[in-house]
Structure formats: structure tokens, C-alpha cells
N, CA, C and O of each residue as an XYZ file, in Angstrom:
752
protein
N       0.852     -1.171      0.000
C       0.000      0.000      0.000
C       0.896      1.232      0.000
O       1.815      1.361      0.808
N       0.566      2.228     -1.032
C       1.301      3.298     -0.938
C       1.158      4.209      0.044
O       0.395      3.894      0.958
N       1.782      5.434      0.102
C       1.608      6.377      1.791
C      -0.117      6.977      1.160
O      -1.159      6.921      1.814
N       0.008      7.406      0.036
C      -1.566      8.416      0.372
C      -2.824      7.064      0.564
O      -3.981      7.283      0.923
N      -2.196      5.514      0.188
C      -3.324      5.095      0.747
C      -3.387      4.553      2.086
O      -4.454      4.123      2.524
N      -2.389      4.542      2.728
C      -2.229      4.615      4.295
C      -2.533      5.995      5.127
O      -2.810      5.980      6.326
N      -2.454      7.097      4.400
C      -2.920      7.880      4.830
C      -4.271      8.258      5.124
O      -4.474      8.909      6.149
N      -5.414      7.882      4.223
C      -6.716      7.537      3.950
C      -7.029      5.999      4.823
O      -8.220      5.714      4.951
N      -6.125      5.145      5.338
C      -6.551      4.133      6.324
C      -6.792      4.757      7.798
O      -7.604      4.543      8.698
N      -5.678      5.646      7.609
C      -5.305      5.937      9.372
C      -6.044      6.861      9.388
O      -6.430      7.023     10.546
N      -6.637      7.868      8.451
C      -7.773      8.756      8.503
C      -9.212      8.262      8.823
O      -9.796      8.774      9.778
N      -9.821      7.292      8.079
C     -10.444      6.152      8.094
C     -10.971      5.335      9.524
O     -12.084      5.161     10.019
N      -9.161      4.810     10.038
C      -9.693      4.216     11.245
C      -9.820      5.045     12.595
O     -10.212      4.639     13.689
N      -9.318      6.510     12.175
C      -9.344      7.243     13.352
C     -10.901      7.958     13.554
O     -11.372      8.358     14.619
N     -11.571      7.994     12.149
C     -13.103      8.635     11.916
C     -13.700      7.890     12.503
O     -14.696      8.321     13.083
N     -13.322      6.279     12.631
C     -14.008      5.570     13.231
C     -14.020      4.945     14.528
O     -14.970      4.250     14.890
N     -12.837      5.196     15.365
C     -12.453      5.726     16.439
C     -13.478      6.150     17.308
O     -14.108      5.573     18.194
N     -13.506      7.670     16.698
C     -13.947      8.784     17.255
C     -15.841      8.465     17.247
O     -16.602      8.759     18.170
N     -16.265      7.734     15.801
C     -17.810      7.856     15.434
C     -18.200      7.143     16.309
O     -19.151      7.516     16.996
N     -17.436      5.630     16.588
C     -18.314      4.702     17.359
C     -17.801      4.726     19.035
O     -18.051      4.017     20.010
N     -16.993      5.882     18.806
C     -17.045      6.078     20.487
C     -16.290      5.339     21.463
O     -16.510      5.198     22.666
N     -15.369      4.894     20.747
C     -13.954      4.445     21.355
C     -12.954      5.434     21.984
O     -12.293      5.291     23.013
N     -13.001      6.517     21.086
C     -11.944      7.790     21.387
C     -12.789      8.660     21.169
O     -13.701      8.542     20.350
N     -12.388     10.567     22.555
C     -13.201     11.054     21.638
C     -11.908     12.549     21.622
O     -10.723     12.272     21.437
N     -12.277     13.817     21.801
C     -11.240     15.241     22.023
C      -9.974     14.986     22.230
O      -8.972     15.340     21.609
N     -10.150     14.179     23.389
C      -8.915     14.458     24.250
C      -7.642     13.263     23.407
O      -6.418     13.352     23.512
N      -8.185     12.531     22.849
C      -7.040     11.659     21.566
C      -6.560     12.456     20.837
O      -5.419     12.393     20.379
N      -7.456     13.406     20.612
C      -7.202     14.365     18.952
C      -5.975     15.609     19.185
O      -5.159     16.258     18.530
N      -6.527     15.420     20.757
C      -5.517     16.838     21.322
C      -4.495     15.867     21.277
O      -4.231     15.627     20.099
N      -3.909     15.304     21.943
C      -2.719     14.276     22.340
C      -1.916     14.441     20.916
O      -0.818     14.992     20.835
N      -2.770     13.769     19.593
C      -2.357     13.728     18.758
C      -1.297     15.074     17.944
O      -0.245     15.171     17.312
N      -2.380     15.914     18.460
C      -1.809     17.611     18.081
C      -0.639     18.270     18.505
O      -0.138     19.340     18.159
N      -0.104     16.895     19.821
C       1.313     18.008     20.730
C       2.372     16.956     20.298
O       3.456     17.151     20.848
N       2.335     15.744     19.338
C       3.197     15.365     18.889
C       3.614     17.039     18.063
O       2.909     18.033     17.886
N       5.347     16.693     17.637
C       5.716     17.276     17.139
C       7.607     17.013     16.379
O       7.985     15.871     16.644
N       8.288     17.533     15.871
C       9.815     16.950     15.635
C      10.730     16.614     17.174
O      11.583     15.735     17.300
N      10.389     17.329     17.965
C      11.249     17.270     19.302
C      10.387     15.858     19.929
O      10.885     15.162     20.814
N       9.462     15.662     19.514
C       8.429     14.587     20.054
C       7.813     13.909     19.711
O       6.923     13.590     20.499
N       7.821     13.346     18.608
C       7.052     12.500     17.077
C       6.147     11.580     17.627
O       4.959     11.522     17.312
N       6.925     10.580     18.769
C       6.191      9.376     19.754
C       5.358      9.992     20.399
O       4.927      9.229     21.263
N       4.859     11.020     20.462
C       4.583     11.520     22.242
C       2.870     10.427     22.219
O       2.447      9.889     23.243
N       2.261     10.339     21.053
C       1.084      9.392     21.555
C       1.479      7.785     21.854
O       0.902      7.185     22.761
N       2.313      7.253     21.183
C       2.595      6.383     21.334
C       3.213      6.038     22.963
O       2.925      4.959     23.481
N       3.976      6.934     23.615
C       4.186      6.944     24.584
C       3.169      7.573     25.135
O       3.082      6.583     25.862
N       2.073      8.446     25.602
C       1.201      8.510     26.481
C       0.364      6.903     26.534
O       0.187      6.325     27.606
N      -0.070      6.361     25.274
C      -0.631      5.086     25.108
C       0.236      3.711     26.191
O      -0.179      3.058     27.148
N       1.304      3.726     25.604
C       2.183      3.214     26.674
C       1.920      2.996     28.036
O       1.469      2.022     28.638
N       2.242      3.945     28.342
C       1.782      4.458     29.887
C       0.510      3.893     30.276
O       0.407      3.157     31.257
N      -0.681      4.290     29.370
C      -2.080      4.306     29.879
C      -2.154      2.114     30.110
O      -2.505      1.580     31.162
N      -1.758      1.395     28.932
C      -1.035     -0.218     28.903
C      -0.776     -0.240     30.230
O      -1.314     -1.036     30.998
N       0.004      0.571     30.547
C       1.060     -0.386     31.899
C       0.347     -0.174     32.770
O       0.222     -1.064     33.611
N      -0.445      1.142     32.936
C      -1.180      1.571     34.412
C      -2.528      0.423     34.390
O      -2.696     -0.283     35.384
N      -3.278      0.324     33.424
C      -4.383     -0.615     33.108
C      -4.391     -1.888     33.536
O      -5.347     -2.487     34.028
N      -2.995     -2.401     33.282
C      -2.637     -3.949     33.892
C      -2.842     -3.872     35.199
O      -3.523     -4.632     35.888
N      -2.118     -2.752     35.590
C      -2.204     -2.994     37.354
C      -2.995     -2.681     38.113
O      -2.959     -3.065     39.282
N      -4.000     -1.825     37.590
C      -5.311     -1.011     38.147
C      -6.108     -2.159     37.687
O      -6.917     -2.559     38.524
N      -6.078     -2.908     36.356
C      -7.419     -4.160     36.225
C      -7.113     -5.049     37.840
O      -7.764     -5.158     38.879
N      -5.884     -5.525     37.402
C      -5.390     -6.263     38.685
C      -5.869     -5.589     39.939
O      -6.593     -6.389     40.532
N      -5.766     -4.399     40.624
C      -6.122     -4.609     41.855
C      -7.978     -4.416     41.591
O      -8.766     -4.729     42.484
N      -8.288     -4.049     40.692
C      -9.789     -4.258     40.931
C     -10.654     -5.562     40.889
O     -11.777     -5.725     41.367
N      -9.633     -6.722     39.999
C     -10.275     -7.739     40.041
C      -9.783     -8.715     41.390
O     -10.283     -9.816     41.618
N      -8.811     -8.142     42.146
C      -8.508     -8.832     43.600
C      -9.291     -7.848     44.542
O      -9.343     -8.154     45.733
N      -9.863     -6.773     44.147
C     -10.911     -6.388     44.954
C     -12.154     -6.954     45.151
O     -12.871     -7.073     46.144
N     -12.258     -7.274     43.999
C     -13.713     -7.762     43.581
C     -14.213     -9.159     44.280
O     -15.322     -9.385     44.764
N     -12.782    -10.259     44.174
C     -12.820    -11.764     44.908
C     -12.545    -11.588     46.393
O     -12.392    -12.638     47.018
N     -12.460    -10.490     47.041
C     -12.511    -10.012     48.739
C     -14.441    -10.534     49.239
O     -15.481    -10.392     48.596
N     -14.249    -10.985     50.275
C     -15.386    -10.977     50.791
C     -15.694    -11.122     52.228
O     -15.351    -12.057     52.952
N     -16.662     -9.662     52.676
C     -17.480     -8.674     51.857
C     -16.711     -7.756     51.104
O     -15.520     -7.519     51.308
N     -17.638     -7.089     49.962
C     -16.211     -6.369     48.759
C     -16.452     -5.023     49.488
O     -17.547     -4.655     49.914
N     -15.348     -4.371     49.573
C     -14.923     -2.962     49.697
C     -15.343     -2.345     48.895
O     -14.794     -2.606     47.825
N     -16.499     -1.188     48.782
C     -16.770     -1.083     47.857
C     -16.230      0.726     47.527
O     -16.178      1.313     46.447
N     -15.969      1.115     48.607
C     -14.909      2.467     48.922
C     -13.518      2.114     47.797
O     -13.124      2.789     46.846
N     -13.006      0.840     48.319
C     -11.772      0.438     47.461
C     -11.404     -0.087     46.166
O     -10.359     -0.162     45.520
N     -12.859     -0.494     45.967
C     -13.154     -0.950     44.751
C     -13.266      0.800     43.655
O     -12.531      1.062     42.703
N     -14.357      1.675     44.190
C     -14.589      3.299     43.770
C     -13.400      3.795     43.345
O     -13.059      4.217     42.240
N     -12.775      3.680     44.442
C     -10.963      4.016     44.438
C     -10.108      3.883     43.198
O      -9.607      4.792     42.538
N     -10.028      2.404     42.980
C      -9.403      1.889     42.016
C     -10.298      2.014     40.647
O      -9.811      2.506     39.629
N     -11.311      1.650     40.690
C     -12.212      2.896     39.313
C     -11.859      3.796     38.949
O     -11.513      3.879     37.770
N     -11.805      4.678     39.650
C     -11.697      6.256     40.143
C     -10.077      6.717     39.500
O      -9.553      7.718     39.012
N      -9.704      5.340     39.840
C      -7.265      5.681     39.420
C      -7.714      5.499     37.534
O      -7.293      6.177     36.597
N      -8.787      4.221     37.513
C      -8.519      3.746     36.003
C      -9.456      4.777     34.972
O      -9.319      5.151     33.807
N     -10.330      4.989     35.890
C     -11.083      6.034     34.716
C     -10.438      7.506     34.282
O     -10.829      8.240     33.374
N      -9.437      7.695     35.115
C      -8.885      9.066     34.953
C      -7.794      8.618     34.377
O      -7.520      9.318     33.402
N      -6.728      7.390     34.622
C      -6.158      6.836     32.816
C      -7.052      6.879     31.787
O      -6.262      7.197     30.898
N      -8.021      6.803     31.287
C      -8.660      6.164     31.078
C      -8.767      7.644     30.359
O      -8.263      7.824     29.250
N      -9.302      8.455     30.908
C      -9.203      9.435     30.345
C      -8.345     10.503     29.901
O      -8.810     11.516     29.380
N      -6.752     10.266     30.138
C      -6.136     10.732     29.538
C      -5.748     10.496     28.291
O      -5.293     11.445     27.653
N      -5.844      9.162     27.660
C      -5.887      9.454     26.560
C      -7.116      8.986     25.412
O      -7.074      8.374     24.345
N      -8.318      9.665     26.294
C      -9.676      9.886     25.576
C     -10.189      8.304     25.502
O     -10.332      8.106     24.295
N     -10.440      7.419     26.019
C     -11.139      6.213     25.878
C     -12.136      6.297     26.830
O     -12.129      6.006     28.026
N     -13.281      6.890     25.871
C     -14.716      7.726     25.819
C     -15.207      6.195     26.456
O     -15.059      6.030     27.666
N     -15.772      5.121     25.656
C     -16.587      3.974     25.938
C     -16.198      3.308     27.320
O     -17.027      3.058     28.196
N     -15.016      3.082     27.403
C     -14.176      2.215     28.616
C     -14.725      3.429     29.876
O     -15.408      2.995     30.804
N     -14.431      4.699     29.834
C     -14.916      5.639     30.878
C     -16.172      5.856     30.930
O     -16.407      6.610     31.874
N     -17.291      5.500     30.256
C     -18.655      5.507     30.434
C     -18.947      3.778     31.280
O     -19.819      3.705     32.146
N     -18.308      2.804     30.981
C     -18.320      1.901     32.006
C     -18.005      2.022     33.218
O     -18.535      1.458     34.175
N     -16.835      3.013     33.220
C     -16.271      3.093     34.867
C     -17.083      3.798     35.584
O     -17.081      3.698     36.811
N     -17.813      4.531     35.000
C     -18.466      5.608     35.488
C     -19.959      4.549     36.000
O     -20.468      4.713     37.109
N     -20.366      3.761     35.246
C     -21.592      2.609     35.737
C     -21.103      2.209     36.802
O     -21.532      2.378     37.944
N     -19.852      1.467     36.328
C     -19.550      0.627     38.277
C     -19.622      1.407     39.086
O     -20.523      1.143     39.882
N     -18.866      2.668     39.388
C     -18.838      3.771     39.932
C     -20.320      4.186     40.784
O     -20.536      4.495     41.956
N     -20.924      4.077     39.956
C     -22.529      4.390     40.744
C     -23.276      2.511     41.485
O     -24.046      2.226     42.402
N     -22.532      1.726     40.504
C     -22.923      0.477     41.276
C     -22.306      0.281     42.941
O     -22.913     -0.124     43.932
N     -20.797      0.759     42.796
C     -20.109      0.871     43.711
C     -21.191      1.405     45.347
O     -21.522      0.873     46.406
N     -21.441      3.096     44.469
C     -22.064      4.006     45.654
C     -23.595      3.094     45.751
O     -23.922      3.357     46.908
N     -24.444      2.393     45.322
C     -25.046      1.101     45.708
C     -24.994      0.040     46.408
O     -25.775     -0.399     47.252
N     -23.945     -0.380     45.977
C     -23.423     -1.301     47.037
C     -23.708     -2.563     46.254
O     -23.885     -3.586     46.916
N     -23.792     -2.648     44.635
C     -24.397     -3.391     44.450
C     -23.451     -4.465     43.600
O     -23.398     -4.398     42.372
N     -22.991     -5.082     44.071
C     -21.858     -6.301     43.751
C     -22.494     -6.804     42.371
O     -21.973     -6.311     41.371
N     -23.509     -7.684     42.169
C     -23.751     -7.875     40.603
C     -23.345     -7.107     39.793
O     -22.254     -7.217     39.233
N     -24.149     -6.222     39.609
C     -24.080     -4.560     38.915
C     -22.418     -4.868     38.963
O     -21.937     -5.697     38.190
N     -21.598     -4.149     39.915
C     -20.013     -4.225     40.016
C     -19.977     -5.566     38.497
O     -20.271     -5.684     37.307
N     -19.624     -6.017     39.202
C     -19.236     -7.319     38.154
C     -19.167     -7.280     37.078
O     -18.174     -7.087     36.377
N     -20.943     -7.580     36.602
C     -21.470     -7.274     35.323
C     -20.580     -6.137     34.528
O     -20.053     -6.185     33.416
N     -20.606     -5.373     35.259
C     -19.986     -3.497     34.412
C     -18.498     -3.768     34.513
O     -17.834     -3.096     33.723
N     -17.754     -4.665     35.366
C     -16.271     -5.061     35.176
C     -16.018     -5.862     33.623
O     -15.575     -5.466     32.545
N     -16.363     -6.736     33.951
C     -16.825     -7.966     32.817
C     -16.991     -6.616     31.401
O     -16.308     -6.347     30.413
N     -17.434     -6.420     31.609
C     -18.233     -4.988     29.963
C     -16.772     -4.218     30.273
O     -15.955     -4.363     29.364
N     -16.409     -3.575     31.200
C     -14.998     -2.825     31.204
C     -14.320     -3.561     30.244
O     -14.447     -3.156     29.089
N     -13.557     -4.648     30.452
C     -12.623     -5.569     30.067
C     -12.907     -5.961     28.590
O     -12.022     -6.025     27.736
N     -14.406     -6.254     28.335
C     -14.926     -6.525     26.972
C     -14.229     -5.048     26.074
O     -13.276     -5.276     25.328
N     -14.719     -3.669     26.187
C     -14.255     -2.519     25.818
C     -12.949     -2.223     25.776
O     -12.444     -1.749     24.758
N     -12.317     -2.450     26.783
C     -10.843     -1.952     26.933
C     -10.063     -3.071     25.765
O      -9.188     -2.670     24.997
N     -10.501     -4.372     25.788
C      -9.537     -5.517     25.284
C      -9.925     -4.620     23.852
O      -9.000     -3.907     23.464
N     -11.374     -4.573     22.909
C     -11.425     -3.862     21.453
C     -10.633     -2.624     21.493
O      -9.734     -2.418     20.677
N     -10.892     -1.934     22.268
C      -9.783     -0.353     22.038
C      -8.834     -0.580     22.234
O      -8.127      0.157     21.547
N      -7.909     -1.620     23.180
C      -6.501     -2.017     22.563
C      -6.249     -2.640     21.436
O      -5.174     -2.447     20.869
N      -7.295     -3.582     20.866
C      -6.916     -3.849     20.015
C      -6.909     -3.225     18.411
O      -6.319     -3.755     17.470
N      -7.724     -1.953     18.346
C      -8.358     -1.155     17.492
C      -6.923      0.043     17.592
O      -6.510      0.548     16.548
N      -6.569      0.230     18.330
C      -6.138      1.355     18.372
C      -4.390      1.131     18.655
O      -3.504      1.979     18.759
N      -4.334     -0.283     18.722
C      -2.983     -0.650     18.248
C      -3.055     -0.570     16.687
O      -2.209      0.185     16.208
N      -3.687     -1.040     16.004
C      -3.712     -0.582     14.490
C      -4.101      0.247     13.690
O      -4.551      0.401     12.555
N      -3.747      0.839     14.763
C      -4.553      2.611     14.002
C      -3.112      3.079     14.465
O      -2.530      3.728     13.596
N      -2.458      2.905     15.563
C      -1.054      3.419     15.676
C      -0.533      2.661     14.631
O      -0.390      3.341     13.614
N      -0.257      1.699     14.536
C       0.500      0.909     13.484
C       0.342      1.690     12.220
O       1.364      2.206     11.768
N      -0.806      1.858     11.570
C      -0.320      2.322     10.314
C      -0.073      3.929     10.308
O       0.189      4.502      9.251
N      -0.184      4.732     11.731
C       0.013      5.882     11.638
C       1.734      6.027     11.653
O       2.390      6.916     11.111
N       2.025      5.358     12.111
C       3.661      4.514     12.537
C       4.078      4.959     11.049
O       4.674      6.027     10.911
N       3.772      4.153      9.926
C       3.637      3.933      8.550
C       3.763      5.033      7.967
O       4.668      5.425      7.230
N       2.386      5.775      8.474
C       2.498      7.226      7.470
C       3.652      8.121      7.944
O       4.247      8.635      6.997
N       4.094      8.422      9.069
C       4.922      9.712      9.729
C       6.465      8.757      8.805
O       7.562      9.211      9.129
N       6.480      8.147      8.277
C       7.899      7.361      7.747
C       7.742      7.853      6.132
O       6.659      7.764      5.554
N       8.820      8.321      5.555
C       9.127      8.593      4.269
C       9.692      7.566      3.426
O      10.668      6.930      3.824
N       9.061      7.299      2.061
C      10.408      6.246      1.210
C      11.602      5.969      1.267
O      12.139      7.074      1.337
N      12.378      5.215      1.284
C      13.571      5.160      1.235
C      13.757      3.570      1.227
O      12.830      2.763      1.286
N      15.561      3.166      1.115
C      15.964      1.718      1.174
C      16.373      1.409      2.602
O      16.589      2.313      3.408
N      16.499     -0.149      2.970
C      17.002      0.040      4.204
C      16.842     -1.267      4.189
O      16.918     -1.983      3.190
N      16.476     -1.821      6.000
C      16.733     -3.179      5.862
C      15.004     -3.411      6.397
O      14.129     -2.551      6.292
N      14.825     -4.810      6.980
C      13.268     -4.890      7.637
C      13.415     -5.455      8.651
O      14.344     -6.169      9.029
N      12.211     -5.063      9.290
C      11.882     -4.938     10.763
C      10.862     -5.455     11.022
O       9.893     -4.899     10.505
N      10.527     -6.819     11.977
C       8.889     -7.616     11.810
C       8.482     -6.859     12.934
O       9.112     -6.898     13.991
N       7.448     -6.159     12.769
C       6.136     -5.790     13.690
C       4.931     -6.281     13.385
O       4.381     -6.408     12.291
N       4.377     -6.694     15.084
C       3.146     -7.134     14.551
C       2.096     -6.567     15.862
O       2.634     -5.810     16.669
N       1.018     -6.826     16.023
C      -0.212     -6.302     16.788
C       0.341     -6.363     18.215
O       0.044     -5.546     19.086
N       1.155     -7.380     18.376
C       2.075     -7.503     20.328
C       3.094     -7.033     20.328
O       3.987     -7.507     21.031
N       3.310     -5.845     19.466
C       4.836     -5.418     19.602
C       4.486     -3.830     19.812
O       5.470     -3.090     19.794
N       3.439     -3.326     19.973
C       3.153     -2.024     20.349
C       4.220     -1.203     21.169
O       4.526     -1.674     22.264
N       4.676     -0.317     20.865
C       5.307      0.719     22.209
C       6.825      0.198     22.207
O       7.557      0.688     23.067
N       7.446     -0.880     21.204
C       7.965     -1.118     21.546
C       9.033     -1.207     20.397
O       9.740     -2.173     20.108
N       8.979      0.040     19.810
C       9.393      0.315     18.347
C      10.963      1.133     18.535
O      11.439      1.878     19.391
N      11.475      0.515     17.176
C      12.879      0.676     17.720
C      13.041      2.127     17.285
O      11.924      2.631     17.164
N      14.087      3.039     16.987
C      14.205      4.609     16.262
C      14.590      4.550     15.159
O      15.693      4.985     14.828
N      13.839      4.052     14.430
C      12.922      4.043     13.231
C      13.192      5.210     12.420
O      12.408      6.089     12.781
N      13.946      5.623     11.486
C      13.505      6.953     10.550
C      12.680      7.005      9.330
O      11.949      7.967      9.094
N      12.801      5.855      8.455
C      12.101      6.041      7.042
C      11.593      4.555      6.975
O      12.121      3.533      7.415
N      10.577      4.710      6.388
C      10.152      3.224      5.716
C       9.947      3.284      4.006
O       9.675      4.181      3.208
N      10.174      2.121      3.928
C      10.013      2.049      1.858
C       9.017      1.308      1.769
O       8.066      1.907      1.267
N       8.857      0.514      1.970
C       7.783     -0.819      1.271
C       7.152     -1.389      2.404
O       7.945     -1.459      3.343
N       5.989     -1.835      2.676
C       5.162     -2.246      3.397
C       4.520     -3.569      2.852
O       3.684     -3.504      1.952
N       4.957     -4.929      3.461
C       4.544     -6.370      2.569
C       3.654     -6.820      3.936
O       3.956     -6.536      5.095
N       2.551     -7.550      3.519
C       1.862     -8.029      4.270
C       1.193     -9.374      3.819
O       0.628     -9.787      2.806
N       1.542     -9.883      5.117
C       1.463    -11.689      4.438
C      -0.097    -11.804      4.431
O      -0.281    -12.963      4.058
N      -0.888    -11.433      4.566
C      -2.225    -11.636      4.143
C      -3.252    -10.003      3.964
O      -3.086     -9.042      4.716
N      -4.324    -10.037      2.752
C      -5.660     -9.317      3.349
C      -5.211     -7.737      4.106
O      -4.054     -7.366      4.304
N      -6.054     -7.222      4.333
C      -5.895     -5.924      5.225
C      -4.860     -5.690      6.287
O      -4.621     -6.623      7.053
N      -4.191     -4.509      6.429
C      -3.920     -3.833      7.852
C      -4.629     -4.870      9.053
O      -5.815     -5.083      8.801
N      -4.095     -5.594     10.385
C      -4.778     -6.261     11.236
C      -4.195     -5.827     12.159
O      -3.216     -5.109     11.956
N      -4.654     -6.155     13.580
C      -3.520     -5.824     14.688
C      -3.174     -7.772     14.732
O      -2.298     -8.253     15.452
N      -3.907     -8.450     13.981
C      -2.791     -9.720     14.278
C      -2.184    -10.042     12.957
O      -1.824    -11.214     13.066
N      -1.909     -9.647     11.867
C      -1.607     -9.397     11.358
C       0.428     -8.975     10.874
O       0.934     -7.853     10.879
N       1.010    -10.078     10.586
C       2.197     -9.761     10.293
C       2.490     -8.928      9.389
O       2.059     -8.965      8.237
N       3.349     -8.003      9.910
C       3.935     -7.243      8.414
C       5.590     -6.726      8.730
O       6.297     -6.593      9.729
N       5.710     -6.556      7.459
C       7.428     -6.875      7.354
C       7.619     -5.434      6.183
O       7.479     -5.239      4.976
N       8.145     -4.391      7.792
C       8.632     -2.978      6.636
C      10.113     -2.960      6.429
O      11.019     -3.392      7.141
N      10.128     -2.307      5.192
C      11.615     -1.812      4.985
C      11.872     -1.077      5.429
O      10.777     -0.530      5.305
N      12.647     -0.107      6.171
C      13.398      0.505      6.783
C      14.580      1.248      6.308
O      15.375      0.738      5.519
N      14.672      2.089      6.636
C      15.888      3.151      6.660
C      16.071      3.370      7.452
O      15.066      3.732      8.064
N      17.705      3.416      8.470
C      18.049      3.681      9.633
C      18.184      5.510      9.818
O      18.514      5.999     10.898
């Protein structure tokens, strides 16, 4: 795929992002303070939001198997993930937290659950949606050139080497995927 039609993907999957309410402002801003001194800067806020998520799911789902559940501590740890959660705009995942959140001030453990369970359903698609929406944005910010190749694939997020140019983009099957192998050329 050439750049203006990767450019029209990552345009594409970001319209759709935003339409069905995965991402909403506050992505677009993020996106806007990249710059030459800072090219990664979403990729690294995304980062961040990954690592904090693991450990905030974790203590909410060892909150949750406590019994009777804390439901102050449970709010708490909502309360840490929805404000990740909202830094870098993951609109749907923060309209869940915000349900438990009131299940919480209830007291109402099903409810809790149920709306955890739906957290996790949401969060797992917007990682996985929005790893490939970085991926081919990855793609576009890279210019033609020769070089050597580099396998990235949907589990290698955040974890990109310093990268200057890409030439050719081969993909062993079908569409852009986040599971999806692809094998760019590179320029150091």
C-alpha cells in the first residue's frame, strides 16, 4: 500500500475511532502536541495508559474476589482507572467506569461485576483497534527510502525501535490487522 493510501486508512480508522465512540477530544488533542522534538509523544502517552491498566485491572479484580467487597476500594481503584482512562480519551471504557462507579455508591456487587466484565470486553477492542490505528500511523509519519526490515506485529506495540524512514510495506495476508504480520523496509 502506498503512503496516500495509508494515509486515507489511518484517517479512516481514526473517523471511526472517534464515530463509534472508542476515542473522543482528548485523543485528537494528544495527537496535536506530537511534534519533531516529540514525534512518539502518543505512542508513549498510550504506553503508559497499557502499563497503568494492567495494574489497576489487577487490583480491581482482587478487589472484587474479597469478601465482603470494599466497595470504597473498589470506587478508588475505578476512580485511578477512569482518569487513565481518560487521559488518553477512551470515551466507551470511561462511560463503564463511570456505571460501576454508581454500582459501587449502591453497594451493588452484581451490577459491580457485570460493568467489570463490559470494562474488560471494551478496553480488550480499544486495545486492540487502536494498536492498528497506531501501526499504520507509525507507517504514514515514515518517508520512502531503502534500508533493511523490521517484523512488527499487533504484540509489539510501544515497543518500536528509532525508526527513521520506511520504503515498502509487505503483508502476508488481506488488510492492515492488529494480528496481522507485516514486514517494513526501513531506513536507519
Amino acid at each position: 500500500m502506498d503512503k496516500t493510501g495509508l494515509k486515507q486508512q489511518a484517517l479512516f480508522m481514526r473517523t471511526s475511532l472517534l464515530h463509534e465512540g472508542y476515542l473522543d477530544e482528548q485523543f485528537i488533542q494528544l495527537e496535536e502536541l506530537e511534534d519533531d522534538v516529540n514525534p512518539n509523544f502518543v505512542e508513549e502517552i498510550v504506553t503508559l495508559f497499557y502499563s497503568d491498566s494492567v495494574r489497576l485491572i489487577y487490583n480491581i479484580e482482587r478487589a472484587l474476589i474479597t469478601n465482603p467487597p470494599n466497595f470504597t476500594k473498589l470506587d478508588d481503584y475505578m476512580h485511578q482507572f477512569k482518569g487513565s482512562c481518560s487521559s488518553i480519551g477512551a470515551k466507551k471504557v470511561m462511560n463503564e467506569c463511570t456505571r460501576f462507579s454508581e454500582y459501587c455508591a449502591a453497594e451493588n456487587f452484581e451490577g459491580c461485576f457485570r460493568t467489570f466484565q463490559q470494562i474488560n470486553l471494551e478496553y480488550t477492542t480499544l486495545k486492540r483497534k487502536l494498536e492498528t490505528y497506531l501501526q499504520v500511523s507509525l507507517l504514514v509519519s515514515f518517508s520512502v527510502s531503502k534500508g533493511k526490515q523490521l517484523k512488527l506485529d499487533g504484540n509489539h506495540i510501544g515497543c518500536w525501535y528509532p525508526i527513521r524512514k520506511v520504503v515498502q510495506a509487505h503483508q502476508n495476508t488481506g488488510p492492515i490487522r492488529s494480528s496481522t504480520v507485516m514486514y517494513y523496509t526501513i531506513k536507519e
